[in-house]
OpenMM code with the backbone's topology and positions (N, CA, C; nanometers):
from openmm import Vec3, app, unit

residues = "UNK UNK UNK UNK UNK UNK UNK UNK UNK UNK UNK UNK UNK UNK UNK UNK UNK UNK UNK UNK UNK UNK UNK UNK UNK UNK UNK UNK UNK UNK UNK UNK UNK UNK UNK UNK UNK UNK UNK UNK UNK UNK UNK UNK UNK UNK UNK UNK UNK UNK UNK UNK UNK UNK UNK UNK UNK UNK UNK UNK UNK UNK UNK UNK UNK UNK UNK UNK UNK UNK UNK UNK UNK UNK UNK UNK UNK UNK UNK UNK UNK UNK UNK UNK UNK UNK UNK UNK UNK UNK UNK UNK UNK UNK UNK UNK UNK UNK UNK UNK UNK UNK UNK UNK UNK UNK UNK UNK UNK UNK UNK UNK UNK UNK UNK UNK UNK UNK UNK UNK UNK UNK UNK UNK UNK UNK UNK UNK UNK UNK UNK UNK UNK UNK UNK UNK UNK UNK UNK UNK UNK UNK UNK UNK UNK UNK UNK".split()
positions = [
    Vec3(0.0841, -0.1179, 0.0000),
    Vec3(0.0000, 0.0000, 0.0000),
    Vec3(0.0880, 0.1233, 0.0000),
    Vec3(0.0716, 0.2119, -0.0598),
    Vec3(0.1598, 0.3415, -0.0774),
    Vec3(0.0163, 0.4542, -0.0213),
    Vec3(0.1549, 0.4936, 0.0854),
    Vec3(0.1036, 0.6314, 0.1636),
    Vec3(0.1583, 0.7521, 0.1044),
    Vec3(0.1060, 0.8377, 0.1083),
    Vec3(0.1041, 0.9962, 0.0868),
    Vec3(0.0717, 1.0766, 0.2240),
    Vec3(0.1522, 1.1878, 0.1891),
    Vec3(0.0930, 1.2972, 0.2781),
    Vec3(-0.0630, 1.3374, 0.2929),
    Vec3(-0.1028, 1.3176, 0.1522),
    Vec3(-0.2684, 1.3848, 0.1494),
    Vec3(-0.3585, 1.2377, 0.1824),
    Vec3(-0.3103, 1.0974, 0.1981),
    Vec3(-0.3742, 1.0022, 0.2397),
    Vec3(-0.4634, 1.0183, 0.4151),
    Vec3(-0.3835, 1.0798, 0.5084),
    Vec3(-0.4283, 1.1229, 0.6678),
    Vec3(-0.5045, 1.2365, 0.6699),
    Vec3(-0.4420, 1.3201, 0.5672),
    Vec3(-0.5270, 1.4636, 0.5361),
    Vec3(-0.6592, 1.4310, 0.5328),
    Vec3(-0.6647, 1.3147, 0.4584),
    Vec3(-0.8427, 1.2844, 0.4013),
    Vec3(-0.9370, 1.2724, 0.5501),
    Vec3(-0.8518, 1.2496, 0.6185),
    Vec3(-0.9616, 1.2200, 0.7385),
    Vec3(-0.9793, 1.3165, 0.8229),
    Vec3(-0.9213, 1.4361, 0.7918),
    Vec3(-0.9585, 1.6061, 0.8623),
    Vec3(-1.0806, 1.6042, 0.9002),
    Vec3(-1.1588, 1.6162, 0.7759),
    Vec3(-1.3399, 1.6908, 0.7715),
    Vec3(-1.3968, 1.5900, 0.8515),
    Vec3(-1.3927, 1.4354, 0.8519),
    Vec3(-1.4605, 1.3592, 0.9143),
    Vec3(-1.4434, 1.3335, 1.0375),
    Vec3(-1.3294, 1.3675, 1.1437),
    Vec3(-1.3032, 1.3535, 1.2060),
    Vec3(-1.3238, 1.5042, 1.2837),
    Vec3(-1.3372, 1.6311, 1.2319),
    Vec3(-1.3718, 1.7536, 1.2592),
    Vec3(-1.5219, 1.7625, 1.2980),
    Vec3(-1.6007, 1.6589, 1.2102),
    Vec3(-1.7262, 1.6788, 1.2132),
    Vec3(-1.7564, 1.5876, 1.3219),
    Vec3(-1.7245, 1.4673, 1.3504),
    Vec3(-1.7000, 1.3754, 1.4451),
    Vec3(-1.7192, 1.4732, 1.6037),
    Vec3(-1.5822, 1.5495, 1.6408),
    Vec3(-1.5865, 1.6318, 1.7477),
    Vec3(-1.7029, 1.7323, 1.7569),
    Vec3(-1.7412, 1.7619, 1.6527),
    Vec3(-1.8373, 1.9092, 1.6566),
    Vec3(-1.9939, 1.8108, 1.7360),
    Vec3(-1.9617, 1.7214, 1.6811),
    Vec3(-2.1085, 1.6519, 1.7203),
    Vec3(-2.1043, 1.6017, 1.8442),
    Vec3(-1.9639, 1.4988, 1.9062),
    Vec3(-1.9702, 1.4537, 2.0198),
    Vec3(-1.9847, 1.5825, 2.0955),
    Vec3(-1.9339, 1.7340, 2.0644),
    Vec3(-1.9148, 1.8409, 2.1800),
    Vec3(-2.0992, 1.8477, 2.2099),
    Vec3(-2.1669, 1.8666, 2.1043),
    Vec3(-2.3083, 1.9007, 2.0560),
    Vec3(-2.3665, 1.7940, 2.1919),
    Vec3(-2.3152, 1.6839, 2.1750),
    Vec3(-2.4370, 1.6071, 2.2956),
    Vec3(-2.3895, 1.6113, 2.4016),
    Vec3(-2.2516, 1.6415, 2.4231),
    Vec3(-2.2004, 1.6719, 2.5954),
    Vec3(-2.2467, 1.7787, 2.6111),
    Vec3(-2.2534, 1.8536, 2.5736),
    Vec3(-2.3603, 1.9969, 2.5907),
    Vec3(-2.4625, 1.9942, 2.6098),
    Vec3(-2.5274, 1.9115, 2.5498),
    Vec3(-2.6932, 1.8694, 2.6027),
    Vec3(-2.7174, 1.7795, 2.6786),
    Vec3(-2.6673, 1.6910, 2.7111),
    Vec3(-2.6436, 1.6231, 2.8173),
    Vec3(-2.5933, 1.7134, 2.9395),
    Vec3(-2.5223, 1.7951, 2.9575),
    Vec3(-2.4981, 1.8806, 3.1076),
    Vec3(-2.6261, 1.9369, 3.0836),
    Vec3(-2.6933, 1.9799, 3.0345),
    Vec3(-2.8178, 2.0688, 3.0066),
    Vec3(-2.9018, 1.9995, 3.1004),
    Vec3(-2.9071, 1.8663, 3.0251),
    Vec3(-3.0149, 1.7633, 3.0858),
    Vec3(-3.0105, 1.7700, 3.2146),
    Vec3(-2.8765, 1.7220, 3.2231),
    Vec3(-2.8312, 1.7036, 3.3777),
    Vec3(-2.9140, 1.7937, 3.4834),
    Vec3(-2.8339, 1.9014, 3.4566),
    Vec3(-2.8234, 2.0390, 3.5370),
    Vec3(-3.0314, 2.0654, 3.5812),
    Vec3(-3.1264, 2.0660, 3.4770),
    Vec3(-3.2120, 2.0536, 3.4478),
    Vec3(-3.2957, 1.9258, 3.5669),
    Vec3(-3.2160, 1.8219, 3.4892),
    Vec3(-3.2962, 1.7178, 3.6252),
    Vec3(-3.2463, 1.7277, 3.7539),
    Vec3(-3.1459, 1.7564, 3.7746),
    Vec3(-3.1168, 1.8035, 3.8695),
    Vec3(-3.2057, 1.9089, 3.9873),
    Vec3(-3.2318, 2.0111, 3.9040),
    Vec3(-3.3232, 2.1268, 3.9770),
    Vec3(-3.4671, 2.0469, 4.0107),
    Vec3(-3.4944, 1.9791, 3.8869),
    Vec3(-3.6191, 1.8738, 3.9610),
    Vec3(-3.6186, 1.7745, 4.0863),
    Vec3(-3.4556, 1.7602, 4.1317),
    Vec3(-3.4675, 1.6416, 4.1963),
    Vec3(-3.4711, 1.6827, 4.2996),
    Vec3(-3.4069, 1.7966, 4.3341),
    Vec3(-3.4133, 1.9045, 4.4361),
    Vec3(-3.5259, 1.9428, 4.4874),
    Vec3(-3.6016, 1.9900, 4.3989),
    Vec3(-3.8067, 2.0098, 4.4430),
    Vec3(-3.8285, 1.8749, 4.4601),
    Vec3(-3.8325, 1.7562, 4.4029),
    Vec3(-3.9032, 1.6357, 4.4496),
    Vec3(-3.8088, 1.5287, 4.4095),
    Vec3(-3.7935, 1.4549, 4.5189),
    Vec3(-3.7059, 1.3541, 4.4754),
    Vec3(-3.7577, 1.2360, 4.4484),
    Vec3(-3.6850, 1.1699, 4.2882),
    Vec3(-3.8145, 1.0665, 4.2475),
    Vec3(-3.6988, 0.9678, 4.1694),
    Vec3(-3.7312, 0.8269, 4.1537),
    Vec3(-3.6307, 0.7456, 4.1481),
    Vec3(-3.6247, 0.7697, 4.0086),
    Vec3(-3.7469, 0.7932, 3.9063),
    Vec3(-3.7131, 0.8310, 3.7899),
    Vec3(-3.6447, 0.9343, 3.7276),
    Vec3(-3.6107, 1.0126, 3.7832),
    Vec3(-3.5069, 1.1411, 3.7888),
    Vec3(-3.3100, 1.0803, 3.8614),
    Vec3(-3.3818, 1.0151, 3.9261),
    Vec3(-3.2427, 0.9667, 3.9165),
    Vec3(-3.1624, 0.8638, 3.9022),
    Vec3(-3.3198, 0.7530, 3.8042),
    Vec3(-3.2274, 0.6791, 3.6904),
    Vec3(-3.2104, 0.7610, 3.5753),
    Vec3(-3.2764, 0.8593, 3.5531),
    Vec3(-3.2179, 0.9598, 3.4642),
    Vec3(-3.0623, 0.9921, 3.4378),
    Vec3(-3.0226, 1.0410, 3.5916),
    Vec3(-2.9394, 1.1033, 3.6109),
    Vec3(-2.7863, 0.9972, 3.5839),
    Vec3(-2.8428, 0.9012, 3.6677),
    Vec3(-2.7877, 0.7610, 3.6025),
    Vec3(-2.7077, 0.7560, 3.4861),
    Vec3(-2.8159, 0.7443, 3.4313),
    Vec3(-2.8030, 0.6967, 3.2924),
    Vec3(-2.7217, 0.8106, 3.2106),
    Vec3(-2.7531, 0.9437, 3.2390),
    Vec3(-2.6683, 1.0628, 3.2117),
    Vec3(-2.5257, 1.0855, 3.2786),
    Vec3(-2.4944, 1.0481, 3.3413),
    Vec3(-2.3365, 1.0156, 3.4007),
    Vec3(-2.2980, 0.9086, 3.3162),
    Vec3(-2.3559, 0.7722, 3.2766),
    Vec3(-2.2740, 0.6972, 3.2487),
    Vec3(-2.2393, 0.7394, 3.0911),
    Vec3(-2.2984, 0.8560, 2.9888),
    Vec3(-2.3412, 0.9232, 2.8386),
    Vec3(-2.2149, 0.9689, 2.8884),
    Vec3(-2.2254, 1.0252, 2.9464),
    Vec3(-2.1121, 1.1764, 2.9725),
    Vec3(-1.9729, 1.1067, 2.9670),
    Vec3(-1.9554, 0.9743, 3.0359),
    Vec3(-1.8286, 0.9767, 3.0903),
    Vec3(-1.7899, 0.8426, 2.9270),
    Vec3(-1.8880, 0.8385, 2.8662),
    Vec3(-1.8505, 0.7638, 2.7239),
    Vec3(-1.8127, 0.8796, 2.6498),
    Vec3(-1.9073, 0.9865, 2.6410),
    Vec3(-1.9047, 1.0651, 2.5611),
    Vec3(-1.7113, 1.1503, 2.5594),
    Vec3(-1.6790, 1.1636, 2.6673),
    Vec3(-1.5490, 1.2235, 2.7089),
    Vec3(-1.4172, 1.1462, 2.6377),
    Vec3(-1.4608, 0.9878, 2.6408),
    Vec3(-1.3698, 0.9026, 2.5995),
    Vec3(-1.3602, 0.8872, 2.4272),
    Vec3(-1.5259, 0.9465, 2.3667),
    Vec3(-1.5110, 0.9794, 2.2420),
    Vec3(-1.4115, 1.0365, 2.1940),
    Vec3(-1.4826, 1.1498, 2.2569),
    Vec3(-1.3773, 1.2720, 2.2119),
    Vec3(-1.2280, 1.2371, 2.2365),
    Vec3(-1.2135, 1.1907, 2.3381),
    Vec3(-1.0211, 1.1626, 2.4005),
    Vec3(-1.0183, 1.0467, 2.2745),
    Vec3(-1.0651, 0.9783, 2.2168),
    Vec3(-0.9940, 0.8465, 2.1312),
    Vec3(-0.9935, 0.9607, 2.0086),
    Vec3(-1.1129, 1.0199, 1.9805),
    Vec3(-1.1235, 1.1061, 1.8367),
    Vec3(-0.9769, 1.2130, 1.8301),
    Vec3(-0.9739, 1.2934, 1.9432),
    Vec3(-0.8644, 1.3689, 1.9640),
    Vec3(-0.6823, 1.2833, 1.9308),
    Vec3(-0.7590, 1.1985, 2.0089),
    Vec3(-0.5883, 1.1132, 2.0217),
    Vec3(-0.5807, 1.0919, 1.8716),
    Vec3(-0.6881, 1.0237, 1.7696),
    Vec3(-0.6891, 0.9816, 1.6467),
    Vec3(-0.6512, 1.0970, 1.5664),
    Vec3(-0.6959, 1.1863, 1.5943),
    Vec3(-0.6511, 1.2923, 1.5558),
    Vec3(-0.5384, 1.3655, 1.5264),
    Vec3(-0.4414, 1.3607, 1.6686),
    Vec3(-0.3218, 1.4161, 1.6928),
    Vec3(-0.2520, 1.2403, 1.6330),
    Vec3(-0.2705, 1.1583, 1.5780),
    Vec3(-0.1630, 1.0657, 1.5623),
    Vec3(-0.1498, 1.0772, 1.3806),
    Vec3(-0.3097, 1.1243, 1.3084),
    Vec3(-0.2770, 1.1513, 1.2406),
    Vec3(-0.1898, 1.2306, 1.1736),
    Vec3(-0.2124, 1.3691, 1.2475),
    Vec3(-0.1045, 1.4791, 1.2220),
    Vec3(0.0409, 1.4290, 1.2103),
    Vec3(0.0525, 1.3427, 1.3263),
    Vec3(0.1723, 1.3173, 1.3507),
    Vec3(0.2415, 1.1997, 1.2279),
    Vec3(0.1491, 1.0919, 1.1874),
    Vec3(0.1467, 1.0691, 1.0557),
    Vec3(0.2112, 1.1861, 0.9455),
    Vec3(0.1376, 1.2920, 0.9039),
    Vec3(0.1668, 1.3414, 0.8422),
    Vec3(0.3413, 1.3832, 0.8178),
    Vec3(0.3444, 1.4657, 0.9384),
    Vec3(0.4890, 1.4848, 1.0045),
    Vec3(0.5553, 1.4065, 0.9637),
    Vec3(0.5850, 1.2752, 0.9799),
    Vec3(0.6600, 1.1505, 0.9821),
    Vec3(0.7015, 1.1133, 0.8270),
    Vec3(0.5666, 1.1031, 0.7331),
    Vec3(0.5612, 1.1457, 0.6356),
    Vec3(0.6451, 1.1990, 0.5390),
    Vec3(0.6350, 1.3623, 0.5802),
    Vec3(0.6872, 1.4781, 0.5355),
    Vec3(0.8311, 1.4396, 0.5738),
    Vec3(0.8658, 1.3722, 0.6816),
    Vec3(1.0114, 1.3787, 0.6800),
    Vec3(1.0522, 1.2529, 0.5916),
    Vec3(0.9930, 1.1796, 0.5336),
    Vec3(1.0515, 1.0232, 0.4537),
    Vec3(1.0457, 0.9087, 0.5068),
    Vec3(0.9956, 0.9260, 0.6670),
    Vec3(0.9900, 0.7498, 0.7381),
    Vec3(0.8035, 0.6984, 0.6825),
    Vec3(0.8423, 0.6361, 0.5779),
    Vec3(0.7191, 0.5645, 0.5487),
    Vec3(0.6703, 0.4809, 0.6426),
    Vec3(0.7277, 0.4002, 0.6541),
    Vec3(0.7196, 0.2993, 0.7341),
    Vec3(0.6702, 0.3108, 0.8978),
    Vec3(0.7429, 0.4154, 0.9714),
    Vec3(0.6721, 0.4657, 1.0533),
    Vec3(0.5558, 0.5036, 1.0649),
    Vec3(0.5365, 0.5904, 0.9649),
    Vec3(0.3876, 0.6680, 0.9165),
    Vec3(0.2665, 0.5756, 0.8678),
    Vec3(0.2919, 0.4521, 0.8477),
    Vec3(0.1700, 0.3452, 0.8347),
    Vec3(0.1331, 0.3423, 0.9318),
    Vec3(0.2517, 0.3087, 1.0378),
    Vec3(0.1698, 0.2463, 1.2027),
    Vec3(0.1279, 0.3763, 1.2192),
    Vec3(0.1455, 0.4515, 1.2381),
    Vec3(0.0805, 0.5969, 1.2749),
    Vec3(-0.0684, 0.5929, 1.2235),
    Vec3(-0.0833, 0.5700, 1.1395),
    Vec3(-0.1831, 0.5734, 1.0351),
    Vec3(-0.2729, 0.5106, 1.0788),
    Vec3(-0.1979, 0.3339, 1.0681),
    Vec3(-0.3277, 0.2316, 1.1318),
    Vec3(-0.3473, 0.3060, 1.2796),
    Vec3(-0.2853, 0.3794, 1.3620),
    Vec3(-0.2873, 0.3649, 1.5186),
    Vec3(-0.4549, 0.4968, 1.4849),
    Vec3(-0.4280, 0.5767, 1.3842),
    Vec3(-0.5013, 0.6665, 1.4000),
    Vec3(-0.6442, 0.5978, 1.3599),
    Vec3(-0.6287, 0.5016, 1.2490),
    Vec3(-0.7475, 0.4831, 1.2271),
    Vec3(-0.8330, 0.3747, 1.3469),
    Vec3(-0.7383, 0.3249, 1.4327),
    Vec3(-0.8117, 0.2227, 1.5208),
    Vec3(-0.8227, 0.3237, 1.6568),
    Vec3(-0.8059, 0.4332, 1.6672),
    Vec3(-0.8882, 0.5290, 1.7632),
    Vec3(-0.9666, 0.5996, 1.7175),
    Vec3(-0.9821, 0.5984, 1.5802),
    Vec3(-1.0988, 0.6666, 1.5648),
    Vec3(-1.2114, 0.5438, 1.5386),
    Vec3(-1.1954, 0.4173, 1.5298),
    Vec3(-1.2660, 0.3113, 1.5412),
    Vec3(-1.3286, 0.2885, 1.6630),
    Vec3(-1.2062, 0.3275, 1.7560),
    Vec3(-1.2677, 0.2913, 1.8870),
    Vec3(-1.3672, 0.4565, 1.9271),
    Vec3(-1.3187, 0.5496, 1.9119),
    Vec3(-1.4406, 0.6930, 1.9405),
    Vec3(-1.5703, 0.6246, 1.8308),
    Vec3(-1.5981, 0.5664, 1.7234),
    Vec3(-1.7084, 0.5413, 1.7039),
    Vec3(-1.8051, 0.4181, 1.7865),
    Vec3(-1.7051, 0.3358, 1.7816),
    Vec3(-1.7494, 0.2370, 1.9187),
    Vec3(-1.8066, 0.2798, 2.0372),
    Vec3(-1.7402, 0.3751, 2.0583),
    Vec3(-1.8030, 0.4015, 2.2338),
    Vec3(-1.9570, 0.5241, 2.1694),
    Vec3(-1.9340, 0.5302, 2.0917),
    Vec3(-2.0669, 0.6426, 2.0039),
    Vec3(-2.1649, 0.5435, 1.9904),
    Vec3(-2.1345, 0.4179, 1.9148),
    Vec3(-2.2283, 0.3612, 1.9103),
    Vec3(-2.3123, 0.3496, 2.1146),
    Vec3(-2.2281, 0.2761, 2.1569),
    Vec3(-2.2760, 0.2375, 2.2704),
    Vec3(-2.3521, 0.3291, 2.3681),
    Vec3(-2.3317, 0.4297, 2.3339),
    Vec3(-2.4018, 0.5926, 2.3798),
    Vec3(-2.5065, 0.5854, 2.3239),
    Vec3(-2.5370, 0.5917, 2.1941),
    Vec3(-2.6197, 0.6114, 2.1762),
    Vec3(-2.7487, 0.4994, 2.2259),
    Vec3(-2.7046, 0.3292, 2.2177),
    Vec3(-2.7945, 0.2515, 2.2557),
    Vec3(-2.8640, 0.2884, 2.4169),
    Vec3(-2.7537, 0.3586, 2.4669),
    Vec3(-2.7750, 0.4026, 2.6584),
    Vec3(-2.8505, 0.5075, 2.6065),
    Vec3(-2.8269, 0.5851, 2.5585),
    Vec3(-2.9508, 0.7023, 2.5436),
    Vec3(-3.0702, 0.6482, 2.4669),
    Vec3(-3.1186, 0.5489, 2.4278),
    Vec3(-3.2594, 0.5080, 2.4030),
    Vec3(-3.2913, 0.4591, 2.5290),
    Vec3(-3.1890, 0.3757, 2.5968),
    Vec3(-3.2397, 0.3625, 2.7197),
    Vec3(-3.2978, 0.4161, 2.7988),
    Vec3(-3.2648, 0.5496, 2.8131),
    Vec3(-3.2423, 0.6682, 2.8735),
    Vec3(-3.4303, 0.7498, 2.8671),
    Vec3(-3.4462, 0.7628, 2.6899),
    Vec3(-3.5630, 0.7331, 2.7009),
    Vec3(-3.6714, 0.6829, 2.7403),
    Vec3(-3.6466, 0.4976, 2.7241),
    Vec3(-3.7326, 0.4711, 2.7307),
    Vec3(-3.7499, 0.5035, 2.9096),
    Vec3(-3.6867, 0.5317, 2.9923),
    Vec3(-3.6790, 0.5462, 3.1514),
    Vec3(-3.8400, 0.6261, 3.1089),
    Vec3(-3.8486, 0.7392, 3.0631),
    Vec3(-3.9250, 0.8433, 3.0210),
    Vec3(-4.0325, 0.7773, 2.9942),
    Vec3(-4.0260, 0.6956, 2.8994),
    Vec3(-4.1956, 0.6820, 2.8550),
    Vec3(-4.2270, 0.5796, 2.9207),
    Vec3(-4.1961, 0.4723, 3.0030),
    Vec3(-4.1995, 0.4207, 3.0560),
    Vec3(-4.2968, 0.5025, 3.1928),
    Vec3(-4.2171, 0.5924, 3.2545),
    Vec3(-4.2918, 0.6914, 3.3785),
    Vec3(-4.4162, 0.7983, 3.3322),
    Vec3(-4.4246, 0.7971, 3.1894),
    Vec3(-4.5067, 0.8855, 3.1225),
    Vec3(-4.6417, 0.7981, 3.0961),
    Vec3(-4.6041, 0.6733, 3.0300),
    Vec3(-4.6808, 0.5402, 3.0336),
    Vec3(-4.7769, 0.5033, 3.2215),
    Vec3(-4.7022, 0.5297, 3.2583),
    Vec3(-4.7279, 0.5221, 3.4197),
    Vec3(-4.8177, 0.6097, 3.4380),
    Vec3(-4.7717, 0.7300, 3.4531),
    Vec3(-4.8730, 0.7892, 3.4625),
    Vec3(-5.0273, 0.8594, 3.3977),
    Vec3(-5.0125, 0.8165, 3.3040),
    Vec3(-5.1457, 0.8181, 3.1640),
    Vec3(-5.2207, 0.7335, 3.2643),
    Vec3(-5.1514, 0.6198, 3.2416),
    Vec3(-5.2419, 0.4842, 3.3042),
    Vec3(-5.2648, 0.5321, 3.4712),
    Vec3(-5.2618, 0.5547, 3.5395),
    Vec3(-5.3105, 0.6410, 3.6673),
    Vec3(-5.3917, 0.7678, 3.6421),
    Vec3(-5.3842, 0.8440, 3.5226),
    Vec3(-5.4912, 0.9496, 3.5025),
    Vec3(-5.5947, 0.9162, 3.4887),
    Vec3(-5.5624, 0.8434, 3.4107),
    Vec3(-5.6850, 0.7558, 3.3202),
    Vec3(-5.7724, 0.6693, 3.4560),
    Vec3(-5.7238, 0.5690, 3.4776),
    Vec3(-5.8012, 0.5244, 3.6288),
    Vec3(-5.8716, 0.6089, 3.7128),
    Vec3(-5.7491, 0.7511, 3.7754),
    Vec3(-5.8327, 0.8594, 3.8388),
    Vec3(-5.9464, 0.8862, 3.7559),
    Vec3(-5.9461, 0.9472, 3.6708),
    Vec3(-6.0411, 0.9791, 3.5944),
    Vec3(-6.1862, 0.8806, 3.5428),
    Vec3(-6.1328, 0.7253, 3.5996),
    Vec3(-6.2818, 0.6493, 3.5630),
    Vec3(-6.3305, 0.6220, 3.6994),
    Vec3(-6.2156, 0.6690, 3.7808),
    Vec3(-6.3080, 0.6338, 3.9521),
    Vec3(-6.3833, 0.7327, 3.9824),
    Vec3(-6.3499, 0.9033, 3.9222),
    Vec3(-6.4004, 0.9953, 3.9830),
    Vec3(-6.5854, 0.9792, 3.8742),
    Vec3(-6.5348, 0.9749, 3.7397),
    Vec3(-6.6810, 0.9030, 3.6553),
    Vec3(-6.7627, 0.8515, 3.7532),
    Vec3(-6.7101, 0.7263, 3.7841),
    Vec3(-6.8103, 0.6646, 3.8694),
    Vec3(-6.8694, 0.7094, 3.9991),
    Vec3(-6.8195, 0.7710, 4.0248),
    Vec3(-6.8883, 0.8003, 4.1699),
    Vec3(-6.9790, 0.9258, 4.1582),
    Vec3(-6.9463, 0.9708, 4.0028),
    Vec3(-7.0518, 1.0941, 4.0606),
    Vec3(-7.1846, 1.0356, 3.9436),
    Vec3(-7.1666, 0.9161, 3.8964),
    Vec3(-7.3149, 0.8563, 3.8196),
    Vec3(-7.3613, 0.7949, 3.9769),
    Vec3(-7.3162, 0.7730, 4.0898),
    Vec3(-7.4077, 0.7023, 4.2077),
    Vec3(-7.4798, 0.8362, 4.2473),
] * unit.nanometer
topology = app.Topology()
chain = topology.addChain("A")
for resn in residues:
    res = topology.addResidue(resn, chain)
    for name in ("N", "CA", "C"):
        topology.addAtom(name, app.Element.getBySymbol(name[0]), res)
């Protein structure tokens, strides 16, 4: 396989866009947080803090994204470098090293994301809950005022 300088280059934009997005849900995720948080404070409820749960364990994947994407990142560069000076050979392993951390930041993306459906369903699950308790209130109070 013959490497080039502009071969690591190629993986700039995708790996740029990569970070912009993992930053995008650690950001909304502290949001969340911060948010359920103030709820848990007024009432403390176990569904708020399997929430919260489940939002610590996003966060602390989400961090390791970014640290494998970053690292993938800086090994590419360093690829390049290596490169530019004539050690081919060096600059492959560089290469593969970059592309199997950015394998692994999509890995732990995937797995985030399956915890955040989870995360959901916590939600409709307690939303489900309580329909089904309105709904009951609402056919006991029916009944008692047809007696």
């Amino acid at each position: 396989m013959e490497l080039t300088i502009t071969t690591p280059a190629l993986l700039f934009p995708a790996v740029t866009f990569l970070l912009v997005a993992y930053t995008s849900r650690f950001l909304a995720i502290n949001a969340r947080i911060r948010n359920l948080y103030e709820r848990y404070q007024e009432k403390s409820d176990d569904v708020i803090i399997a929430q919260i749960v489940s939002l610590k364990k996003r966060v602390v994947l989400i961090r390791n994204m970014q640290a494998c994407g970053v690292a993938g990142l800086f090994f590419c560069v360093f690829c390049m470098l290596v490169l530019f000076g004539g050690w081919l050979s060096l600059g492959k392993w560089l290469f593969v090293a970059s592309l199997i951390l950015l394998l692994a930041s999509l890995g732990l993306s995937l797995v985030e994301i399956f915890i955040s459906v989870d995360a959901i369903s916590i939600e409709l699950r307690d939303f489900e809950r309580r329909m089904k308790n309105a709904r009951l209130e609402k056919g006991k109070k029916g009944k008692k005022s047809n007696l």
